[in-house]
N, C-alpha and C positions, 0 to 999 in steps of 0.2 A: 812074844810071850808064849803063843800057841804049842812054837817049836820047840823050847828050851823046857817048860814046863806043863803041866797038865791046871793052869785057872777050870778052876768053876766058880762062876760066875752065880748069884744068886740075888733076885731082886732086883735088876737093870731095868725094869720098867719102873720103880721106882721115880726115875731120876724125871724131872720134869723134859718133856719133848722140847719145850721152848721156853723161851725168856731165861734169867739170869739166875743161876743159881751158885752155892757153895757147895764145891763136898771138903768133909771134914773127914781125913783120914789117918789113921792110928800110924803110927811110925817103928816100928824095929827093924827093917832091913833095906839095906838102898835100892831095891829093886823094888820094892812098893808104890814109887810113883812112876817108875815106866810102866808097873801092874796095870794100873789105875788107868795112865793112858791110853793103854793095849786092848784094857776090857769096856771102858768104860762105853754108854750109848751115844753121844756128844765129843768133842771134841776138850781136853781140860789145859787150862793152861795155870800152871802150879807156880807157887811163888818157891824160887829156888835159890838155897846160898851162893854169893857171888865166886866162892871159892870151886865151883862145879863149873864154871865157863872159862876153862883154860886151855889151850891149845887147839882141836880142833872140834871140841864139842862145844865150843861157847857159840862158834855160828850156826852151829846145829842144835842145840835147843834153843836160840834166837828164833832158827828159821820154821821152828815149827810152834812157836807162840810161848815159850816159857817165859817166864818174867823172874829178872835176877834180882835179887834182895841181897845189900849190906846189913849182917845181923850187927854189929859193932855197935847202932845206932838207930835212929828213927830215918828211915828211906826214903824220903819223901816222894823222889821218881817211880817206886817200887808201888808203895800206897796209891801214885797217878795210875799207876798203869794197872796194877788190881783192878782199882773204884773203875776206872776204862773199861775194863773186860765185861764187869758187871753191867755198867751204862748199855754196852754194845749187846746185851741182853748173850752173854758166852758164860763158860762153866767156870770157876773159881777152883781151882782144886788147893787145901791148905791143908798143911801136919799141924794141927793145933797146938801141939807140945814142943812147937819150936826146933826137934830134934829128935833122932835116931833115940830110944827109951826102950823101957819094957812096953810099948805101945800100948798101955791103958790108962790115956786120957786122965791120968791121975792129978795131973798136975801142966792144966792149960793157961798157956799167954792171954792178952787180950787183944790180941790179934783179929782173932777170929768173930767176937763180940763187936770189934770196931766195925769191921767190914758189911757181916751181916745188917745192923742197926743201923747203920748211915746210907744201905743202899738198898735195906727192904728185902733183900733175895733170900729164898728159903735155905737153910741148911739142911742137907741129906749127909746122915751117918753113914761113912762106909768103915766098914772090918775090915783089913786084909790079914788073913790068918792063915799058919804055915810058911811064908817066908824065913823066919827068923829062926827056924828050928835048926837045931845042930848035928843033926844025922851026918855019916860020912860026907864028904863033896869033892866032887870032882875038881874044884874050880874054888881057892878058899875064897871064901868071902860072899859065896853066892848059896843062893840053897840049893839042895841038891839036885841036879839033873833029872826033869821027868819026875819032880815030887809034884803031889798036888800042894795047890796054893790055892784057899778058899776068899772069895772076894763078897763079900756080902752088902750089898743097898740096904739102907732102914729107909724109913718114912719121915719125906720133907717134913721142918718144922719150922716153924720164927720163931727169932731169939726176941726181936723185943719182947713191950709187955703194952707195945699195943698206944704208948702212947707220944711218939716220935722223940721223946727225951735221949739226947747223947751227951747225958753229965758223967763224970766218973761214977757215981752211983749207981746209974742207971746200968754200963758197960760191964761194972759188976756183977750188979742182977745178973745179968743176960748171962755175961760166964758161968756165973754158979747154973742158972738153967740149961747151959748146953752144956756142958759138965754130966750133968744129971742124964739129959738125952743120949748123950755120946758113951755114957759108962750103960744103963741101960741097954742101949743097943749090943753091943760089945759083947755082954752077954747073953741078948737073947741069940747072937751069932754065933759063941763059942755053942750055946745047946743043939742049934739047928745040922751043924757042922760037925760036932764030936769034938770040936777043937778042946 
């Protein structure tokens, strides 16, 4: 990432030193979750569409802990090996919007509600801002060479509400509250940055 682009990095000690956590990060360009990777202070292992392990990168991000998810459906193998990562007290990395967006959290799955609430682990908001911008490129589809690209940590939070309930009700709660965290942050990232 170092080489290709100018990350700065902001907030990395944010991210908890040990045990399990989520990070929850905004999605507009495919390079966001190698970003994320590249910067992060832990090692993350991202839940990834199964249509990205095809030919020789399905054993390369096997071999360095990504975990492949069929969107089509409820993944059950996909959900084992998340809640897994979490158990093993490892980093969670999840695009809460399901998908490449205008990456503002406008409009999140319950994905990320499930995970948090059923395994306890704090959610840390991260920004990645500047990827998605459309400035000339060398390379379509990537941002441009030697752009900076701002990566911004917020401050862990829990999604429950504190009272171990994992009804649909409750998973909604929690969405609309990390919703709320996740768009906050977002913002106070775009002021710190100029983005």
């Amino acid at each position: 990432m170092y080489g290709l682009w100018k990350p700065r990095v902001l907030g990395a000690w944010r991210v908890p030193a040990a045990g399990p956590c989520i990070l929850a990060v905004n999605h507009t360009h495919n390079v966001d979750g190698p970003m994320i990777m590249g910067t992060a202070p832990r090692p993350v292992h991202f839940l990834i569409k199964k249509e990205a392990f095809v030919g020789p990168l399905g054993p390369f991000l096997r071999g360095i802990g990504q975990l492949e998810v069929d969107r089509s459906g409820t993944d059950r193998t996909a959900i084992t090996g998340a809640l897994g990562v979490l158990e093993d007290g490892g980093v969670l990395g999840i695009f809460p919007e399901g998908t490449r967006g205008e990456g503002d959290f406008a409009s999140l799955r319950a994905g990320l509600a499930y995970f948090a609430v059923r395994s306890g682990a704090p959610i840390v908001p991260v920004a990645v801002l500047g990827s998605g911008e459309r400035k000339s490129r060398a390379v379509r589809g990537l941002p441009p060479l030697r752009s900076r690209v701002d990566v911004v940590f917020g401050d862990p939070f829990e999604a429950g509400d504190g009272s171990g309930r994992r009804t649909r009700k409750a998973l909604d709660e929690a969405t609309t509250r990390i919703q709320e965290r996740l768009g906050a942050h977002l913002a106070d990232a775009k002021r710190l940055t100029g983005r």
